[in-house]
MDAnalysis code that builds the backbone (N, CA, C; Angstrom):
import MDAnalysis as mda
import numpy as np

u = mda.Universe.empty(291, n_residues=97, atom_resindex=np.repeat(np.arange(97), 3), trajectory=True)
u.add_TopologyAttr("name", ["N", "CA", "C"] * 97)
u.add_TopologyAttr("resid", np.arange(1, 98))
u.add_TopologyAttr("resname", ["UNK", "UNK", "UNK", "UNK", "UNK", "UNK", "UNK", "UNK", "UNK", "UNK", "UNK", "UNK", "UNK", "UNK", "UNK", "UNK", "UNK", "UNK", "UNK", "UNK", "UNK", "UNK", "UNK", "UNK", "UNK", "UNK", "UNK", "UNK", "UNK", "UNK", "UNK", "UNK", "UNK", "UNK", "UNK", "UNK", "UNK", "UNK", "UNK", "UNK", "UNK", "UNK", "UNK", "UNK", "UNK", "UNK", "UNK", "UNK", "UNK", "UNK", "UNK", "UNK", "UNK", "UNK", "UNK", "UNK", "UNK", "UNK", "UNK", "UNK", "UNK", "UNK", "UNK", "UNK", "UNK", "UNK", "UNK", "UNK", "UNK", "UNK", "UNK", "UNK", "UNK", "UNK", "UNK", "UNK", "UNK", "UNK", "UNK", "UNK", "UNK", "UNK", "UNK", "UNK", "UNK", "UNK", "UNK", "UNK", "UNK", "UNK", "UNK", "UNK", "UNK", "UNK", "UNK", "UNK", "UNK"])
u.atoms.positions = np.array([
    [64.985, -99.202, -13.739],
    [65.320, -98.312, -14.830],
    [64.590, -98.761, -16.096],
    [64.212, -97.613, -16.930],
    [63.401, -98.222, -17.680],
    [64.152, -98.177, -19.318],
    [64.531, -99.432, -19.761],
    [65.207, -99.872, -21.229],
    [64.622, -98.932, -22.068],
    [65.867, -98.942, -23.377],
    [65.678, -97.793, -24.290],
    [64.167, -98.785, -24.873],
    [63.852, -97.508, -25.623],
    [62.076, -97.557, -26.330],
    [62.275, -98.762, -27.540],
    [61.524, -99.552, -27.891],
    [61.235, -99.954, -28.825],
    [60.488, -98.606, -30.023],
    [60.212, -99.042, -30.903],
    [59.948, -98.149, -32.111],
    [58.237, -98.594, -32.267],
    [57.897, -99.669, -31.225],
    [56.202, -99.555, -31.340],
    [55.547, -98.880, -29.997],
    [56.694, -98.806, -29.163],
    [55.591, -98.216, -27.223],
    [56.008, -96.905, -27.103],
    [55.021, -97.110, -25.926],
    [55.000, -96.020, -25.188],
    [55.289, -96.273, -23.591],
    [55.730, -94.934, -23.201],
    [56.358, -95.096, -21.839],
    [55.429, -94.979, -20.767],
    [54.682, -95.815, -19.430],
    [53.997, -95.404, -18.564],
    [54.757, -95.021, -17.557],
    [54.083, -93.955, -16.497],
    [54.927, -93.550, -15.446],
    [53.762, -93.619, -14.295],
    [54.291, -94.172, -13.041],
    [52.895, -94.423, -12.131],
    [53.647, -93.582, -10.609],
    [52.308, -93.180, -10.524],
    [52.794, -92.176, -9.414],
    [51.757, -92.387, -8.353],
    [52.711, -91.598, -7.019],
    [51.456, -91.919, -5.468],
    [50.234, -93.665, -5.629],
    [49.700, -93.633, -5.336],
    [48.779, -94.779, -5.400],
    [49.309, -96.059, -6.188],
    [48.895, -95.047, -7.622],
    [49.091, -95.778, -8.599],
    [50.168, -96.869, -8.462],
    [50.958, -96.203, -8.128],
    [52.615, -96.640, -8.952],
    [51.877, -98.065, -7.815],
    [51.813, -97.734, -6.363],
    [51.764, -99.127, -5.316],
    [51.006, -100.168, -5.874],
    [49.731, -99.384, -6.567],
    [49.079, -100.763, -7.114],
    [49.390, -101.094, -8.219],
    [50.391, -100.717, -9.036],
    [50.637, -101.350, -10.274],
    [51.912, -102.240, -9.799],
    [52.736, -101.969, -8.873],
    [53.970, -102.558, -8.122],
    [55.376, -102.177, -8.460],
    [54.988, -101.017, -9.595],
    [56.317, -100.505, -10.194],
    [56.045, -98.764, -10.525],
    [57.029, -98.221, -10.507],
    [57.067, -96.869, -11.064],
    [56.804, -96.536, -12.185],
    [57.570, -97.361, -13.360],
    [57.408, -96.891, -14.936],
    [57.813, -98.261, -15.545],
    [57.297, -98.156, -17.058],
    [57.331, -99.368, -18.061],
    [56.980, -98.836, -19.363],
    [57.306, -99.521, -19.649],
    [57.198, -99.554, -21.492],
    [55.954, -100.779, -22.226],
    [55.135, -100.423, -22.758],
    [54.519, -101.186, -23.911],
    [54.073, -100.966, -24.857],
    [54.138, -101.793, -25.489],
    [53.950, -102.108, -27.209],
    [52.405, -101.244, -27.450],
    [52.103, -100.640, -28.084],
    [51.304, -99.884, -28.278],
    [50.247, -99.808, -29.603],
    [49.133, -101.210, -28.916],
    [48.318, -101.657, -30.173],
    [47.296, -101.205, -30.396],
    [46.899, -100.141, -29.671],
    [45.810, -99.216, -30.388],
    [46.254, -97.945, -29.701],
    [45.614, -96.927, -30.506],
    [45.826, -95.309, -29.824],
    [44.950, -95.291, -29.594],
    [43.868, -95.900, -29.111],
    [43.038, -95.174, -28.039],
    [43.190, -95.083, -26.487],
    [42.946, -94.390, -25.932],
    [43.561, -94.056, -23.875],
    [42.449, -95.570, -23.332],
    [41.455, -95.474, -23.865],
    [40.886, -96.692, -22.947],
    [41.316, -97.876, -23.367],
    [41.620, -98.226, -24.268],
    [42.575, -99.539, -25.148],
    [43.804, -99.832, -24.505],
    [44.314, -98.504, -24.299],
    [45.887, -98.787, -23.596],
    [45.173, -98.771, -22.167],
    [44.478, -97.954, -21.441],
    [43.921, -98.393, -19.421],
    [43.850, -99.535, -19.396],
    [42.539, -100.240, -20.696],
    [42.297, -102.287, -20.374],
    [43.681, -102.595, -20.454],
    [44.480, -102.522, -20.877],
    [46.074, -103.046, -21.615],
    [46.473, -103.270, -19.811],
    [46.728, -101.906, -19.409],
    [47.601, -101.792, -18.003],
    [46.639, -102.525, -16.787],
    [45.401, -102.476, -16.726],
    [44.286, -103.157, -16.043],
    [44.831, -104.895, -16.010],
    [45.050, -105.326, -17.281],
    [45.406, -106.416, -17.518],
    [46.857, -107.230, -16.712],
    [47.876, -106.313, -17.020],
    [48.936, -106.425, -16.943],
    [49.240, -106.085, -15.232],
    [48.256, -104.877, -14.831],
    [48.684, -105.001, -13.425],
    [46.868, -104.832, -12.413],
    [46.213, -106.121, -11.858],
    [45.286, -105.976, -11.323],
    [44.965, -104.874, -10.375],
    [46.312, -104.596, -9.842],
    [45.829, -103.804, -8.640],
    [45.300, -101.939, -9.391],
    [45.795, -101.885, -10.364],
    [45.026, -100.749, -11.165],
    [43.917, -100.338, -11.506],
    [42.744, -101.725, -11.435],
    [41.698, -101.298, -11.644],
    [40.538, -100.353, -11.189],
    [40.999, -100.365, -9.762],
    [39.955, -99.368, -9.309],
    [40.136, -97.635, -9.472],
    [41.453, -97.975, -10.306],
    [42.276, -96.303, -10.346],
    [41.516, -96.002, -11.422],
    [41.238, -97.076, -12.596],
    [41.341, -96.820, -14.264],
    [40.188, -97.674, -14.193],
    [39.502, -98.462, -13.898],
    [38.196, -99.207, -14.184],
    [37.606, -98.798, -15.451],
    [37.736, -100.007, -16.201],
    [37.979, -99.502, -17.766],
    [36.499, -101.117, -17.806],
    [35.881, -101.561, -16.505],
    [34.811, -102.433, -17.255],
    [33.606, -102.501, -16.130],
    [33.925, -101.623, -15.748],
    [32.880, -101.476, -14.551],
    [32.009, -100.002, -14.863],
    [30.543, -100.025, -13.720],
    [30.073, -98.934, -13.600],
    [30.277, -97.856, -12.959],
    [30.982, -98.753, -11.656],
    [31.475, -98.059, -10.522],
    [32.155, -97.319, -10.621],
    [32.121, -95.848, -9.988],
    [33.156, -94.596, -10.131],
    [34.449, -95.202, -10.388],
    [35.308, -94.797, -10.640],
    [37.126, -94.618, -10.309],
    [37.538, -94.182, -9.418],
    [38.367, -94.505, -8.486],
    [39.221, -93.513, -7.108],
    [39.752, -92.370, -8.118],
    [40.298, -91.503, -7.687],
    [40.453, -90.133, -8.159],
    [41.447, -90.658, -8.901],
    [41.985, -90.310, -10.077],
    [42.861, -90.130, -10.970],
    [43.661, -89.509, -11.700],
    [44.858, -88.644, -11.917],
    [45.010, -87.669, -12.993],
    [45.888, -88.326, -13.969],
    [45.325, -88.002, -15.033],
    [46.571, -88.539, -16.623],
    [46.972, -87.889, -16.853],
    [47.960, -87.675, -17.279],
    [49.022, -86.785, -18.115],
    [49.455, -87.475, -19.524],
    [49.759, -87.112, -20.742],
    [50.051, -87.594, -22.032],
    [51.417, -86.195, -22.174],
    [52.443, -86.389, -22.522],
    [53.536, -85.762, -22.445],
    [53.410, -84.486, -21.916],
    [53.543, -84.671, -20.533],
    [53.114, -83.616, -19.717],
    [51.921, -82.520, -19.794],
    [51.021, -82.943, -20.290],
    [49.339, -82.161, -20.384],
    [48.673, -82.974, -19.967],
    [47.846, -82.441, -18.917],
    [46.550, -82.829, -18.283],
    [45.739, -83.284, -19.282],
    [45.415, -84.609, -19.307],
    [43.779, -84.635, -20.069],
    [42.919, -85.066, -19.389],
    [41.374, -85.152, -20.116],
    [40.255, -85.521, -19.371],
    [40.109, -86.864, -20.481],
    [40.522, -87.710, -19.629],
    [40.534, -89.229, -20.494],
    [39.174, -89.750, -21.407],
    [37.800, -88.849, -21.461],
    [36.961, -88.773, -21.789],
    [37.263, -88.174, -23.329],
    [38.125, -87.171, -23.339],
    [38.189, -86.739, -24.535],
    [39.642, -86.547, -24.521],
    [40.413, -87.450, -24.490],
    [41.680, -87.633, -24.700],
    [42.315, -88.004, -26.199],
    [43.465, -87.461, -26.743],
    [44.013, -87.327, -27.924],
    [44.567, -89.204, -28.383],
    [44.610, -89.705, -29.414],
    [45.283, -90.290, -29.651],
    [46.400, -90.443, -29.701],
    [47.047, -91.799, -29.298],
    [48.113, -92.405, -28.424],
    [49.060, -92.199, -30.083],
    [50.665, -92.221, -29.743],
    [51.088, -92.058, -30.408],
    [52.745, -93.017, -29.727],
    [52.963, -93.597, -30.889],
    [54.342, -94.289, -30.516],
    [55.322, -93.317, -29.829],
    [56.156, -93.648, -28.803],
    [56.801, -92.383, -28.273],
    [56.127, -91.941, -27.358],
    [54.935, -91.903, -27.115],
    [54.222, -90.811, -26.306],
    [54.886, -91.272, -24.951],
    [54.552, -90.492, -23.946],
    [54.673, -90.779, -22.223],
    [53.644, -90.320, -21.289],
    [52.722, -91.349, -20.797],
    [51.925, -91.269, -20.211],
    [52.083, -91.277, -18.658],
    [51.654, -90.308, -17.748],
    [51.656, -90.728, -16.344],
    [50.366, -90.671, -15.902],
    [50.453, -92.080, -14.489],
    [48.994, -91.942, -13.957],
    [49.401, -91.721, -12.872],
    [48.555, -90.689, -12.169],
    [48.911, -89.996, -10.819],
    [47.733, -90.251, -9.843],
    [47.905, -91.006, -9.044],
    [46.726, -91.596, -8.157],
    [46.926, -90.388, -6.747],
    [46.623, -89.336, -6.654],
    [47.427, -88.680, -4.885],
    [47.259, -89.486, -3.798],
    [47.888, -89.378, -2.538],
    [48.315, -89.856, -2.000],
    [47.315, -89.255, -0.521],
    [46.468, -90.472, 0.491],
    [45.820, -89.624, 1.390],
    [46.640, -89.224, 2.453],
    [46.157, -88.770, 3.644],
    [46.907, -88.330, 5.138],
    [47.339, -86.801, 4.884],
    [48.072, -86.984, 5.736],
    [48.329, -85.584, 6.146],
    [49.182, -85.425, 6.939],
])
């Protein structure tokens, strides 16, 4: 379960893939820059197995990814600044069939 907000973060939510390689569903952090690639290195950091989702220092593609910033799709390329409060999900899909 994820503790009430501090007054500096933001909420992550990890889904299909993601969530397995980060090792948790959702979390909260302190939120020291608004930029989306500032906060990816942040979660890269905090959970290794993320990197190939969010590869925030490599050349190499990314496995497929979708972000969401309070429920809107963005293209993390031209993504809005982060905002205390905000809620971010990373949605890695899931293969098989």
């Amino acid at each position: 379960m994820i503790r009430t907000a501090d007054e500096n973060e933001i909420e992550i939510r990890y889904s299909g893939q993601a969530a397995s390689a980060a090792g948790i569903s959702a979390e909260r952090i302190p939120l020291k820059s608004g930029t989306m690639e500032i906060v990816l290195e942040q979660l890269v950091h905090r959970h290794a197995g993320l990197a190939p989702f969010l590869n925030t220092t490599s050349d190499a593609p990314a496995r497929a990814v979708v972000i969401f910033v309070n429920e809107q799709q963005i293209d993390r390329r031209e993504a809005p600044e982060l905002r205390i409060g905000d809620r971010l999900l990373i949605l890695a899909p899931m293969a098989g069939g």
